[in-house]
N, C-alpha and C positions, 0 to 999 in steps of 0.2 A: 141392199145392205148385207143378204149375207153372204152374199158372192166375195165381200171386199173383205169379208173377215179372214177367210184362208188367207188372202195377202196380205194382211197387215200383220198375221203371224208370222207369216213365211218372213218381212222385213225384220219382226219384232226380234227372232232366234237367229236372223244374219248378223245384224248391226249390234245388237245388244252384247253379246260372247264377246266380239271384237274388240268394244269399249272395255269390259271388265278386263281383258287378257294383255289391254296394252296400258292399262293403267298403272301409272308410277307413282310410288309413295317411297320422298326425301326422305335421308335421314339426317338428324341434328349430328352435328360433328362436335364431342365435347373435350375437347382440348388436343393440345397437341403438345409435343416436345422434340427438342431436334440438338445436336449433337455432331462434332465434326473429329469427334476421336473414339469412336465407338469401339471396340476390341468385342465385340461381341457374335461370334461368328456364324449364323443359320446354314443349314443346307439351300437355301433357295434364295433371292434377292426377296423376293414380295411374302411374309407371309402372315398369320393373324395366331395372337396371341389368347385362347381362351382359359388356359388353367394358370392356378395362383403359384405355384412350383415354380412353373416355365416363368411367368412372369419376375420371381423372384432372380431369377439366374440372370434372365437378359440385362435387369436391374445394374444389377451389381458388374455387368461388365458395358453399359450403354454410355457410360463415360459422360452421361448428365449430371451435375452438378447443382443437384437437389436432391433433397429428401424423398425417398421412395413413397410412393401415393398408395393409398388403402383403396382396392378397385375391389368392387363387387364383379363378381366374374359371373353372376347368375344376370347380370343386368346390361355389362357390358363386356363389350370387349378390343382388343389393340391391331390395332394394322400395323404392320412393321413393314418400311425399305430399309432394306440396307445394301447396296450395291459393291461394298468392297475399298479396296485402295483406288484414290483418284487425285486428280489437278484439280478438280472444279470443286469451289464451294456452295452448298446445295440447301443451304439454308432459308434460302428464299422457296423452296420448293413447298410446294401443298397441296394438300386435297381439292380440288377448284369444285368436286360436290358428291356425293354419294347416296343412288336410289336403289329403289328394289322395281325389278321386273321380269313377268315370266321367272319366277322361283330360281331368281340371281339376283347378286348384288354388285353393279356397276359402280367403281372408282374411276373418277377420272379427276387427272392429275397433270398440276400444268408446272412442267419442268423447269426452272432459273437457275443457271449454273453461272458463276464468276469466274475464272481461272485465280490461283494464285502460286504462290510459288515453294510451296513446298505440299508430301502427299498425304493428303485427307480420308478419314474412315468416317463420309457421316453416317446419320442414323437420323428415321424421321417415325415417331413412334405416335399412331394418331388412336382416340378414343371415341367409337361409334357405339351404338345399341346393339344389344348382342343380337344376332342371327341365327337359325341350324336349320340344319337340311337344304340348304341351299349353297350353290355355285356362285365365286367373284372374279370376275373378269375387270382388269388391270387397263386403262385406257390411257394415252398419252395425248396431249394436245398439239396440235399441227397446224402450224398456220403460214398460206402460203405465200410467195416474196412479195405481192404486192399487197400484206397485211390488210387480206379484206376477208379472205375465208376461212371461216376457223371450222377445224375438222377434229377428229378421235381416231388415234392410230392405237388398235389393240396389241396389245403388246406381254401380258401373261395371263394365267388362267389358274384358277384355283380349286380343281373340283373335288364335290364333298362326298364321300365313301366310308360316310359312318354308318350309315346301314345298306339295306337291301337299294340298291341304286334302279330307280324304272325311267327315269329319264334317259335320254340320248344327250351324247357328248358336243352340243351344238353352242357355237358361241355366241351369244346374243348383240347385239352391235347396238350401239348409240344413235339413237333418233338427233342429228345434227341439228336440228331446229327450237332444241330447246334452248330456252337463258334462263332457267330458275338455277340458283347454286343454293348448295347447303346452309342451314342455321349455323354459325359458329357460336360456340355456346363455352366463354370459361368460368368456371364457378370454383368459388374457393372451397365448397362442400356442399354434399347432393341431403335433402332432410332422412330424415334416418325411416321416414314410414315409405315402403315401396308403394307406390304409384305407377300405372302404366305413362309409360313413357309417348308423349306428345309427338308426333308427327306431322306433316305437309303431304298435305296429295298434289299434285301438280298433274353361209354356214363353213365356215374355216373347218379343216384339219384339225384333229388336236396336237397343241405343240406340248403340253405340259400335262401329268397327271399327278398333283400332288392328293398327300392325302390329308384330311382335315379333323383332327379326334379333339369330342368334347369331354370333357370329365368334370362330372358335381362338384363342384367345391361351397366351403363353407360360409355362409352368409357375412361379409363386415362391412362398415361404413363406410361410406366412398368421400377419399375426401382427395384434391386436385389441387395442385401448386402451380403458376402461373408460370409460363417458361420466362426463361429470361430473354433480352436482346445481346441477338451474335454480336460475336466485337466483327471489327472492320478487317478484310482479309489483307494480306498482305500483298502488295503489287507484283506481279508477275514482269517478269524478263521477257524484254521483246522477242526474244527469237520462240521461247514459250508458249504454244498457239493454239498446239492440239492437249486433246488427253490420250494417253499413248494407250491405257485403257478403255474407254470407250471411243474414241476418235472426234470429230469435230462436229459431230451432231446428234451424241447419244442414241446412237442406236444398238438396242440391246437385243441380242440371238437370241434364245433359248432353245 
């Protein structure tokens, strides 16, 4: 018997780390809004909204056609695309789910583009639990012609250089085998007493090095207006095929 206890330690500190280290915990996705005339112009296509200021600015140019929402920025916070001028309309585009692992938070995101016929600025502005100190890697969904294998093609990188940085700049990749996707969660207002927020548990180059600053802002009620439904794009001209912007399969450089 205690010959077997050194090995069942030795298994205990193998297997055990492993489990802890690759362990993913969703995060609830609590609304979204999305927009096809945005005027609002980032330095970057991807990037995350944590102060009330910046939020207020995007606001007023995100060419949404609702009532600006009361965000607690202590609680949550916004993922913003916005790609620019394009033919395709991108409204069918979403979150398909969003975890945390290895001290990052994985988006991945499954692209639905229409063509139509005149050029489009959307904007897709989504509402997660805030994060800090942690890296977000940008994932696009792939799937191949004979629609059997769905894959994650990484595609931007968000890393966080608000303080003293000990991590290495390594890109954490998507475990292909999962199927759990995000809570969508829309509520027409969050109750006014903070409560920890509810959860699920379930090496590339660097192309990008943005930088990610949090700043305190003032506690107010979070309250969340229901996006509306896109109207129906306009049909496109046959000869009409590609996007002379991103070309005929979204593939974005950085």
């Amino acid at each position: 018997m205690q010959k077997t206890r050194p090995i069942l330690l030795f298994l205990f500190l193998l297997f055990v780390p492993h489990f802890l280290f690759s362990q993913q915990i969703y995060l609830p996705i609590y609304n979204e809004w999305k927009s096809n005339r945005c005027n609002y112009k980032p330095e970057r296509p991807f990037s995350i909204i944590k102060d009330l200021n910046e939020f207020h600015s995007f606001w007023s140019e995100s060419g949404i056609d609702e009532k600006e929402p009361t965000l607690d920025f202590d609680r949550f916070m916004v993922f913003l695309w916005i790609p620019g001028k394009t033919l395709f309309d991108f409204t069918e585009t979403q979150i398909d789910r969003a975890y945390l692992s290895n001290d990052s938070c994985l988006i991945l995101m499954n692209f639905k583009k229409k063509p139509t016929a005149t050029w489009l600025k959307p904007v897709i502005a989504t509402i997660l639990p805030k994060q800090t100190n942690i890296d977000y890697f940008i994932f696009e969904k792939v799937i191949d012609v004979n629609k059997k294998i769905e894959e994650w093609k990484h595609i931007y990188s968000l890393w966080d250089m608000t303080g003293k940085r000990e991590r290495h700049f390594n890109v954490v990749q998507v475990e292909n085998k999962q199927t759990a996707k995000s809570e969508f969660i829309v509520n027409e207002s969050f109750p006014g007493k903070k409560e920890p927020l509810q959860t699920t548990t379930t090496n590339k180059p660097i192309q990008n090095a943005d930088v990610i600053q949090t700043e305190p802002v003032k506690n107010e009620p979070l309250t969340i207006i229901k996006p509306t439904k896109p109207t129906k794009p306009t049909p496109i001209p046959v000869l009409m095929e590609e996007d002379t912007l991103f070309g005929s399969e979204f593939d974005i450089t950085f």
